[in-house]
C-alpha positions as CSV (number, residue, x, y, z in Angstrom):
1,X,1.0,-40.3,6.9
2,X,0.1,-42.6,9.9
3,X,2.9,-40.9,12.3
4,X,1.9,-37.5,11.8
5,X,-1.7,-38.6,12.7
6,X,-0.4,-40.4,15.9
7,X,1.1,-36.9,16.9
8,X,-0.7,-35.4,19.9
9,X,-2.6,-31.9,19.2
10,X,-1.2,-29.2,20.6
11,X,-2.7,-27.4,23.5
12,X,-5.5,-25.3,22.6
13,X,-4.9,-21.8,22.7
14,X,-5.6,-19.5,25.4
15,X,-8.6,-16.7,26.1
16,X,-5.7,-14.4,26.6
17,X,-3.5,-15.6,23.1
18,X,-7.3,-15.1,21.4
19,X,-8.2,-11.9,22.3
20,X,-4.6,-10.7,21.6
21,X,-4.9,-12.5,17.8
22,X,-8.5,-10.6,17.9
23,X,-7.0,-7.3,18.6
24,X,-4.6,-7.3,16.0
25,X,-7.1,-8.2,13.5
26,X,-9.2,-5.4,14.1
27,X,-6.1,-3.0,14.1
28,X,-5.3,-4.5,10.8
29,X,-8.8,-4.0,9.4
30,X,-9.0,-0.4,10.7
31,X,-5.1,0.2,9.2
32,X,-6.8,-0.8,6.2
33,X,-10.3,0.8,6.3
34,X,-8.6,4.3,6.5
35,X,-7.3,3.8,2.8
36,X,-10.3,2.9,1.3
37,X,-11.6,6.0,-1.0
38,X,-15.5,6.8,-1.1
39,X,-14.4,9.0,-4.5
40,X,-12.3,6.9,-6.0
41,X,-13.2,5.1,-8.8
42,X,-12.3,1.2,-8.9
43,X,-9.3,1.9,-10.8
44,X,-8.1,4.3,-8.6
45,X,-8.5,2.1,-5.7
46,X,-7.0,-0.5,-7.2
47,X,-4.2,1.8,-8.5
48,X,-3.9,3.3,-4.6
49,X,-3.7,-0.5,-3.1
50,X,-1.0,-1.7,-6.0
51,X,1.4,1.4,-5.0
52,X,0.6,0.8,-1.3
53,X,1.7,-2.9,-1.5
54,X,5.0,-1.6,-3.3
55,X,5.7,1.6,-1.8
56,X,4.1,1.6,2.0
57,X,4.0,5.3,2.2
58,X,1.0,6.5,0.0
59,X,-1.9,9.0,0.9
60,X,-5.4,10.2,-1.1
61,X,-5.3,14.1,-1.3
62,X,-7.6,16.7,-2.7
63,X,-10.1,13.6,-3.3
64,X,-8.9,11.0,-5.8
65,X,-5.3,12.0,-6.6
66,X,-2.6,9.7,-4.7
67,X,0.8,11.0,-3.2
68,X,3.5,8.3,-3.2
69,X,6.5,9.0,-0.8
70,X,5.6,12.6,-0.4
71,X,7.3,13.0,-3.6
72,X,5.2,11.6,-6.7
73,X,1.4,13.0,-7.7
74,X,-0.5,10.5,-9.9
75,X,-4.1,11.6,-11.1
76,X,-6.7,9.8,-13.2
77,X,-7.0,8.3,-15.2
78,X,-4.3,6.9,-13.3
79,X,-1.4,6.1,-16.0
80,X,2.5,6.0,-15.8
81,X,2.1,9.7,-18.0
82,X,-0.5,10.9,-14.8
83,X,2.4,10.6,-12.7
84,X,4.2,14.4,-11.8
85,X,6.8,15.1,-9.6
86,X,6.1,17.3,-6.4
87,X,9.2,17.6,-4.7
88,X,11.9,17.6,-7.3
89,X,14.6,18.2,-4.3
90,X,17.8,20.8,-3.8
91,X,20.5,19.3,-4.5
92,X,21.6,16.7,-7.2
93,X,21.6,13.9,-5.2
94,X,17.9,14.7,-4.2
95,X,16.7,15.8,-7.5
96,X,18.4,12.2,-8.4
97,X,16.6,10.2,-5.8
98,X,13.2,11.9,-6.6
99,X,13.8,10.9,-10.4
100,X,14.3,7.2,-9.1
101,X,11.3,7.6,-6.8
102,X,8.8,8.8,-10.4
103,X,10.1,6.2,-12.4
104,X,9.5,3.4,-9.8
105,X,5.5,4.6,-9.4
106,X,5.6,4.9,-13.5
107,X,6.7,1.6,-14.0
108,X,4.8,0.4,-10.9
109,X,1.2,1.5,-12.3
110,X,2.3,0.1,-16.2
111,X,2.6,-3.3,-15.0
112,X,-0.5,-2.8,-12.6
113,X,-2.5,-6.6,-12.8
């Protein structure tokens, strides 16, 4: 389109607006770096990054198992029938809630790409 070429270019950015854009990069690469597993196998890694996409709130423990929302275990081989609950809560309302949160992971890691 021959208007949108005629438009002038915006200003360039500034040494100050770059080294801000570069400093949240490397936050965001270090954010990421600590969730990368030396022990994990692919699967589990990928398994780790799908839930983490989904559920934000996902940790490695005791080497390769992963602990969604404090509440949910899953081991390998990393299947919707690997997933336990840890924290089955008090009351009903809890125990309800932590129910919700298993079968959310389960059918989370089934439909796993």
């Amino acid at each position: 389109d021959l208007e949108e070429m005629a438009r002038p270019l915006p200003p360039p950015p500034t040494k100050k607006a770059l080294e801000d854009r570069e400093k949240r990069a490397l936050k965001m690469a270090m954010e990421h770096m600590k969730h990368i597993n030396d022990s994990a196998t692919p699967l589990g890694q990928a398994t780790f990054d799908t839930l983490l996409k989904a559920c934000n709130s996902v940790e490695w423990v005791d080497g390769t198992a992963i602990v969604v929302l404090g509440e949910v275990r899953v081991d390998e081989p990393y299947g919707p029938e690997d997933c336990v609950l840890i924290r089955p809560g008090k009351t009903e309302r809890e125990r309800n809630l932590a129910m919700d949160s298993l079968n959310r992971v389960k059918k989370i890691i089934a439909h796993k790409g």
